[in-house]
N, C-alpha and C positions, 0 to 999 in steps of 0.2 A: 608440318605438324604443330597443332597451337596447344598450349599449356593454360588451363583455366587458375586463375590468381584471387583464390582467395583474400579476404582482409585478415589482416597479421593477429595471429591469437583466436582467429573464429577454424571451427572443426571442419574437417570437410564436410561438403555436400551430399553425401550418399544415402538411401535409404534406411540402409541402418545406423545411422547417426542418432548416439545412446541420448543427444543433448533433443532430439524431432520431440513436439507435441509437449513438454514440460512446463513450457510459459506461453503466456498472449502472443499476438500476432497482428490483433490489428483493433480498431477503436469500433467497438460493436454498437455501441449509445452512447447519450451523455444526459447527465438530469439537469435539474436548472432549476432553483429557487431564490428568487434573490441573489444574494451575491455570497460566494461561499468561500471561508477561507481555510478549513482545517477539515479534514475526517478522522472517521476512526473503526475499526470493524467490531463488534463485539466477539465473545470468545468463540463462536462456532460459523461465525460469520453471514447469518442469514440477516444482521440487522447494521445497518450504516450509519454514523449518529454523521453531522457536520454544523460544525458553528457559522454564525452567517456576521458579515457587518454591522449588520442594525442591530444584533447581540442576542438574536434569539435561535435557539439551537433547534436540529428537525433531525427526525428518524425515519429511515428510509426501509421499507420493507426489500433487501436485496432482490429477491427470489422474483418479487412483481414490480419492482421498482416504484408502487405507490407510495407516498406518503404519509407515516403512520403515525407521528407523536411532531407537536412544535411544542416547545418552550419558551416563550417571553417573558419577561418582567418590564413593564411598560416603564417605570422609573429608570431604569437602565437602556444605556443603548447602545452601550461603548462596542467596539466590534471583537470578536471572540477572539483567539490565539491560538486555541487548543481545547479538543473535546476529549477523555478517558473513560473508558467503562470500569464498570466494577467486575471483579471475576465471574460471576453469575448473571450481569444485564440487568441490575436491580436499581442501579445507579450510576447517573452517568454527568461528571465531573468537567467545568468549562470553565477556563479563565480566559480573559480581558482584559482590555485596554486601557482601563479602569482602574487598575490595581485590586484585582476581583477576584473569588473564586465561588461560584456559586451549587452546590451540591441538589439536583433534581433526583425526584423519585419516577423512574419511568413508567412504571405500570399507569398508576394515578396524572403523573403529570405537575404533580405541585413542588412550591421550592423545599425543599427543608433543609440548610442553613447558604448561610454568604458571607462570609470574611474577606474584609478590605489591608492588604498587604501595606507595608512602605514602599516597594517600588514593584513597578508594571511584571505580573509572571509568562516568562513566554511560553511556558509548557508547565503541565503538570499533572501527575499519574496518581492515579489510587492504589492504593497497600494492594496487592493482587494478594495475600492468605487469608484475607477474613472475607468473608460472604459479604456482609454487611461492615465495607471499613468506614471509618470515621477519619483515616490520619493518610495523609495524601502531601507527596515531595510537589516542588514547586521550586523551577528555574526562572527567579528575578533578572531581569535586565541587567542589571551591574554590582549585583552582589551575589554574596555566596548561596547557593541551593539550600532549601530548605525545608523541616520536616515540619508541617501544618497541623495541629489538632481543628478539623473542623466541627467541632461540638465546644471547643471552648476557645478557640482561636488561638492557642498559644502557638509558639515558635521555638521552634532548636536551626540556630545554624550549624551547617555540616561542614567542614574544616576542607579547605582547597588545597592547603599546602602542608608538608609536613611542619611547617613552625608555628601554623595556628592550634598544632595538637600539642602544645609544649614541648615539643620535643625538640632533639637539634634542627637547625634551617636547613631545608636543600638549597642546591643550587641557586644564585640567584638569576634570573631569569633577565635576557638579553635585552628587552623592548618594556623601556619606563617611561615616565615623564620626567619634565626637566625638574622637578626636585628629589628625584629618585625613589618615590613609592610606584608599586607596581601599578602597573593599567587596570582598568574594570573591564573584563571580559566576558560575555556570559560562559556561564559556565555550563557544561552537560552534565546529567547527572538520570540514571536508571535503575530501579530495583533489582534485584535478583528474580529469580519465577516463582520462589514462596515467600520474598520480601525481606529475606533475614540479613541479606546484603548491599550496598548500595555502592554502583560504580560511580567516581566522579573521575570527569575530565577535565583538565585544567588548560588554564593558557602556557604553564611551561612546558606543556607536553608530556603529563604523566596520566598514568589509570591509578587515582587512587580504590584501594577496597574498606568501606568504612562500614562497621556494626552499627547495622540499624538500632541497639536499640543500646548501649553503651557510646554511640556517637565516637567511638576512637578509628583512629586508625591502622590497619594490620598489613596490610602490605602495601607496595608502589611497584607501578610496571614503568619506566621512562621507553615513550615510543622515540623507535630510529628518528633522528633530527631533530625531537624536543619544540614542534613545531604545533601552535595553539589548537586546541581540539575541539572542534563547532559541533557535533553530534559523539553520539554514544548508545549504541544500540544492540539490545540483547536476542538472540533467536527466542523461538515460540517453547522447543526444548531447554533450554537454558545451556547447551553443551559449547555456544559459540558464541561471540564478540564480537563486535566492529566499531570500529571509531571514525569519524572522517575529518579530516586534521586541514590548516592552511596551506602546506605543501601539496595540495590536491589531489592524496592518496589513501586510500579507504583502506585501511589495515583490518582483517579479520584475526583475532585471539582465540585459540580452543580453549574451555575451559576445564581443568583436571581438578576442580573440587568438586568434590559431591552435590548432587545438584539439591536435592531433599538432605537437609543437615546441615546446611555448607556454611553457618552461624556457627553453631559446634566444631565443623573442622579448621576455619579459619582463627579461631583461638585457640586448638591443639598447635596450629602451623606457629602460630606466632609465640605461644609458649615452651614450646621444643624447635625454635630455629638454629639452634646448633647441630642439629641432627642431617649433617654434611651427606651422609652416604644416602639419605633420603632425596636430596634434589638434584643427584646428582642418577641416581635411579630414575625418577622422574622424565632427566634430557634424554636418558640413552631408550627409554621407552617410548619415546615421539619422536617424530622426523624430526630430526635437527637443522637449526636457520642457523644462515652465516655468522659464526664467531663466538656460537654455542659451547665447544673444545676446548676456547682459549677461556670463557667464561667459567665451565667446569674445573680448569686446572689451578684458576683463582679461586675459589671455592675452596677444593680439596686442600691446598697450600696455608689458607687462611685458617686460623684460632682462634680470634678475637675479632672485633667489628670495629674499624674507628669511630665510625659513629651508628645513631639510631636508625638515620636515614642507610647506610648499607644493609644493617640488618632487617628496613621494613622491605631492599632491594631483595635480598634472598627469600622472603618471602612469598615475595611476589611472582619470583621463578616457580615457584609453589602452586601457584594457583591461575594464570598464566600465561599459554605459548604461543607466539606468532605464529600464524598459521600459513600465512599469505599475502601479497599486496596487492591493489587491486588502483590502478590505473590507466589514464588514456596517454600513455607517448609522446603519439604524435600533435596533439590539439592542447596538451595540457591543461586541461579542464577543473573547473571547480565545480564540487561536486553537492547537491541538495537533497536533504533528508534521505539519504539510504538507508534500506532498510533488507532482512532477510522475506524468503518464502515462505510461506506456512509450513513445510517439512525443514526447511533451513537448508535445503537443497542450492539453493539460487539467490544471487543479492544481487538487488537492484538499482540505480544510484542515478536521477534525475541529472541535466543538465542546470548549473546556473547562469547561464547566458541570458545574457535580456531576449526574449522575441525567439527564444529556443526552447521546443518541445519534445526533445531527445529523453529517450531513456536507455542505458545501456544494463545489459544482464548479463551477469558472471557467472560460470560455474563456485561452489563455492570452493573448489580446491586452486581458482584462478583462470584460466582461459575465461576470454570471451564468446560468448556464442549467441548475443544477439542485439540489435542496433534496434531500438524502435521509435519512428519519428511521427511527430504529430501534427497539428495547427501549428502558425506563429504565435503564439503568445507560450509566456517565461510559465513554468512550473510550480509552484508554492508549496505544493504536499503531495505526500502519495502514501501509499496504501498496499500491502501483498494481502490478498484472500485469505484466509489460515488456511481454505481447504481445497480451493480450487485456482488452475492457474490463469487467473486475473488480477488487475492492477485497476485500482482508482485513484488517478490526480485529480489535481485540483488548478487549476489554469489560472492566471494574470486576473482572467474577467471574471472569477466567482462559478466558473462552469467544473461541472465533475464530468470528466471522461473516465469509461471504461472500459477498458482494456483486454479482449477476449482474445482463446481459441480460433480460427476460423471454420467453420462448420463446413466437413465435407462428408456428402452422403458416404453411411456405409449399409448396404443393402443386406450385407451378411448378419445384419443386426435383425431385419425381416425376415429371413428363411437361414435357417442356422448352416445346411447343407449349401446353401450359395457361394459358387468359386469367381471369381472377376479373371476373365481372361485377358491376355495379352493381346492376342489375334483372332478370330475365329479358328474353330476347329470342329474338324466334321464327327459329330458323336454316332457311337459303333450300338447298337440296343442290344442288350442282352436276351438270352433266347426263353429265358422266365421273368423275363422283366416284371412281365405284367401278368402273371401266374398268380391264380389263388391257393394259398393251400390252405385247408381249415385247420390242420392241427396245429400252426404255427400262430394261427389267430386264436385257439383254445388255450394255446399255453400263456399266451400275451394275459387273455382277462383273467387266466389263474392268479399271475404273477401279482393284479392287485388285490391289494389288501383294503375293499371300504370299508369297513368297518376300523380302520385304525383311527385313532385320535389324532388330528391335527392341533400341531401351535401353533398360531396364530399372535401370540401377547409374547412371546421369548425373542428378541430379538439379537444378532451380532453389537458386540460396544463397537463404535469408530478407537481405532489405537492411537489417533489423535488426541482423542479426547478421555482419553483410560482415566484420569487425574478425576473426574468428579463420580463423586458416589452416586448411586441411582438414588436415594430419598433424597435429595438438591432439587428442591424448587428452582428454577431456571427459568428466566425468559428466552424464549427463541424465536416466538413470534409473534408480532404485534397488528393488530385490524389497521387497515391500510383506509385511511379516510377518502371517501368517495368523489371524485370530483369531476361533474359532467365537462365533457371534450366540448369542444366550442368551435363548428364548420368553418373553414375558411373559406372567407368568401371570392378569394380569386385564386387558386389553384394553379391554375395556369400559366403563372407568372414565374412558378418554380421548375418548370420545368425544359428552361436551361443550363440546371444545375445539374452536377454527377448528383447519381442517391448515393453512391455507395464512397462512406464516408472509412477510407482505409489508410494503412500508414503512413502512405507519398502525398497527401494531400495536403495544401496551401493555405485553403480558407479555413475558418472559423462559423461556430454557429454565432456568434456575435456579432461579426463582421460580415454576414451575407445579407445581401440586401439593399444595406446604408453605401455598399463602395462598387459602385461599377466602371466599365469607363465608358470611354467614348461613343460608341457601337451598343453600349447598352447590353454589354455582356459581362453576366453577373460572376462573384469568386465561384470559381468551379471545389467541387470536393467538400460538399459540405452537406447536414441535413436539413430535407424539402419543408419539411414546419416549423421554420424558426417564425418565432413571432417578432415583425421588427421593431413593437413598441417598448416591448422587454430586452430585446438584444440591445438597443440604445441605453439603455440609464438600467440594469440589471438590478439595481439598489432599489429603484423605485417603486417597483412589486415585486408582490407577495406570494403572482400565480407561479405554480410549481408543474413542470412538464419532465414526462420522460418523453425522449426522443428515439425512434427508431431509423434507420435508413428505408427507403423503401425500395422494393425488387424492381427489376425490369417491366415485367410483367404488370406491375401496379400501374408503371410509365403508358406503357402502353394503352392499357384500358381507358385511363383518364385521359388520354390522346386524343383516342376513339371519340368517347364521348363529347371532347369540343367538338370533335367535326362533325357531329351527327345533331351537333344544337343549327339550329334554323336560321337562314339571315334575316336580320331585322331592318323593312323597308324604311328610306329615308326619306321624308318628304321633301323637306326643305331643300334638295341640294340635286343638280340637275344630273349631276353623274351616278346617283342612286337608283334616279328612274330610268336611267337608259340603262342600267344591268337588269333591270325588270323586265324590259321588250321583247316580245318572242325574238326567236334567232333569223325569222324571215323578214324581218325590218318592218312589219307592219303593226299599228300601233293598234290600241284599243277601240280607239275612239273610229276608228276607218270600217 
């Protein structure tokens, strides 16, 4: 009797397995424009912005994968970092290598403004509450985050530690230089979902929560181990956290402040933090994490705060709770840009391995339930759908993979009455099967009513997107610039390759082509129209492709058609004219 062994933390296999059909499964396309280093979805996700290295940004119609909007600045050419949108798709935000952030108007296409920082920003977000923002945070390389007027360029830094808020110093922090000031770390740092709060992550391992617009600090979460925090990332509803720290473990936080208000509650929190019976209500209403008991009995016991830094601690019990951790065991991995699903159902978390295109998916309550592998090349960005379960990375070589569903017919979708049997089965006819009766058919066109008014203009709201009002101008979709396909003129050369371009495969669209071996057989697992003047030097054009795999059936037909082209007689060469000779050995000339 054999026992099937799953991987440790994944669900079983069964058909009713609640985790089937909720994420990708396998690499469905991939686009290609130049060399791409960053994306970003906008809010309903029919639209894809991506910065590229020569520094010009391009918007990607999702839904047809055309090419809808580029942005350059020929003066400029540094290579991007990071693309944001604005809540509405109105505007959409990219900084640079450059110490740059330059604000586009997407409808139009034109700049309207560009501020030059002190030091290089590696990421940066727009205010998500105004339609039309102007003030957009900004993570410098080796200084603290910070909040940008881009209409007049000014600057607020936003405080890392509790002793840059005058307050008392935490902790000092284990890893300095040899003259004892702290390291320059980048720092993390994210809005809230209406912008009134702002998470920062620091290198001694705390969440601080800072008011956006008083710049202080109200509470501190110190994560387990105190170990430097390289992301910080907020769900689409704002109810959940995630951090992904040096110790190689992606902590998810639930958030118990109000998500609309939650400016207003966090200065009720910090102005009535003596109020003991309230956070101690708080732990016993959430699942409680290890050492929650002995944390509430220190609470309850305590009067007075030794210092500011305890008291910004209770606070932050406040607003808050560990929810879960989320690691790999056995590989001990480090982990790149994770991020949640669009329902915040699922987190995602790239591998950082060099020449590894892993991405693992969590339930978000912890279990594992799903491994997704891809090309050899390293990961640099990725992307959840808001609204659909797909994923778009961003590859080593500038290439975006997307990451789908696998499409399996379902027939019951053509005939609603359709059952899919197991076995055959011998069907028994009823003895009115096929009986007409007219009064059953008089009562049917009684039953309509044409003459009723149809709606046509009322439509269901998505509850994803309940938050915008119907008079919101919005962009959602943009004309996809037209760009005639260009025949390839030897076909046939591709087709020693797999088409079907799925999660076990090896090759690369970059690297198919340029690397075969000996025998002259090329990487398997990859798709049939790569162009290999572009897969060589990706920077060096401009042309922009969506790729599909092609079916079987395509293979086939194009098969066909070489063997039905004609052989071409050779003159020159004596073994061309003896396959010409009839099959009786006699020759023309006889």
């Amino acid at each position: 009797m054999s026992r099937r062994c799953d991987m440790p933390g994944s669900p079983p296999r069964d058909s009713k397995d609640p985790y089937q059909g909720e994420f990708p499964e396998i690499i469905e396309e991939y686009l290609q424009h130049g060399t791409m280093k960053c994306i970003a979805f906008n809010r309903t996700g029919t639209l894809l912005a991506a910065g590229c290295s020569n520094g010009s940004c391009v918007i990607w119609d999702f839904e047809t994968k055309g090419l809808a909007r580029e942005f350059r600045d020929k003066d400029y050419t540094a290579p991007i970092t990071s693309v944001s949108w604005s809540k509405y798709g109105h505007r959409l935000l990219a900084s640079a290598t450059d110490k740059s952030l330059t604000l586009w108007d997407v409808s139009c296409g034109e700049k309207i403004s560009r501020i030059t920082l002190q030091k290089t920003p590696l990421y940066a977000s727009l205010q998500p509450a105004s339609p039309i923002p102007s003030i957009c945070l900004a993570c410098p390389l080796s200084s603290a985050p910070l909040l940008v007027d881009l209409d007049t360029g000014s600057t607020k830094v936003l405080p890392v530690s509790v002793s840059e808020n005058n307050n008392s110093p935490a902790p000092t922090s284990r890893n300095k230089f040899a003259d004892g000031t702290p390291p320059f770390t980048p720092t993390a740092a994210t809005f809230d979902k209406h912008g009134d709060l702002i998470y920062v992550g620091n290198s001694k391992g705390e969440i601080l929560i800072v008011d956006s617009k008083s710049i202080q600090i109200h509470a501190v979460i110190p994560i387990p181990g105190g170990a430097v925090i390289k992301d910080i990332v907020l769900s689409r509803d704002g109810q959940y956290l995630l951090t992904n720290s040096n110790d190689r473990v992606i902590r998810v936080y639930k958030n118990i402040v109000p998500v609309k208000g939650s400016g207003e509650e966090i200065r009720n929190i910090s102005n009535n933090s003596h109020d003991y019976e309230r956070v101690i209500r708080v732990y016993k209403n959430i699942v409680p994490v290890k050492g929650s008991g002995e944390e509430i009995r220190n609470i309850s016991n305590s009067h007075d705060y030794e210092s500011h830094y305890d008291k910004l601690k209770v606070n932050g019990a406040s607003c808050l709770i560990l929810s879960c951790e989320l690691s790999d065991s056995i590989t001990k991995t480090q982990w790149r840009t994770p991020c949640f699903s669009g329902t915040g159902q699922w987190i995602v978390g790239a591998s950082a391995n060099k020449g590894e295109h892993r991405l693992q998916i969590w339930d978000q309550t912890g279990p594992l339930v799903k491994i997704l592998d891809g090309p050899k090349e390293a990961v640099i960005d990725l992307v959840w759908h808001p609204a659909e379960p797909t994923i778009a990375t961003v590859s080593v070589t500038g290439l975006v993979y997307i990451w789908a569903k696998e499409h399996v017919e379902n027939w019951s979708a053509f005939a609603p009455d359709f059952e899919e049997l197991e076995e055959n089965e011998e069907y028994v006819e009823r003895e009115d099967e096929f009986d007409l009766n007219p009064r059953e058919e008089e009562a049917e066109e009684v039953a309509i009513d044409e003459d009723a008014d149809i709606d046509i203009e009322t439509f269901e709201k998505n509850a994803m997107f309940s938050d915008v009002e119907d008079s919101v101008d919005e962009i959602v979709y943009l004309p996809a610039i037209p760009s005639p396909d260009v025949p390839d003129e030897h076909p046939e050369k591709y087709l020693g390759s797999s088409s079907k371009l799925d999660s076990n495969h090896s090759g690369s669209p970059s690297s198919m082509g340029a690397a075969q071996d000996g025998q002259g057989t090329a990487l398997a697992s990859s798709p049939v129209e790569v162009n290999n003047s572009a897969a060589e030097d990706p920077a060096e054009g401009s042309i922009s492709k969506q790729m599909r795999r092609l079916s079987m059936k395509g293979l086939v037909s194009l098969q066909s058609e070489e063997d039905k082209t004609p052989a071409t007689k050779n003159k020159s060469t004596k073994s061309s004219a003896k396959r010409m000779e009839p099959a009786n050995g006699n020759s023309s000339a006889n």
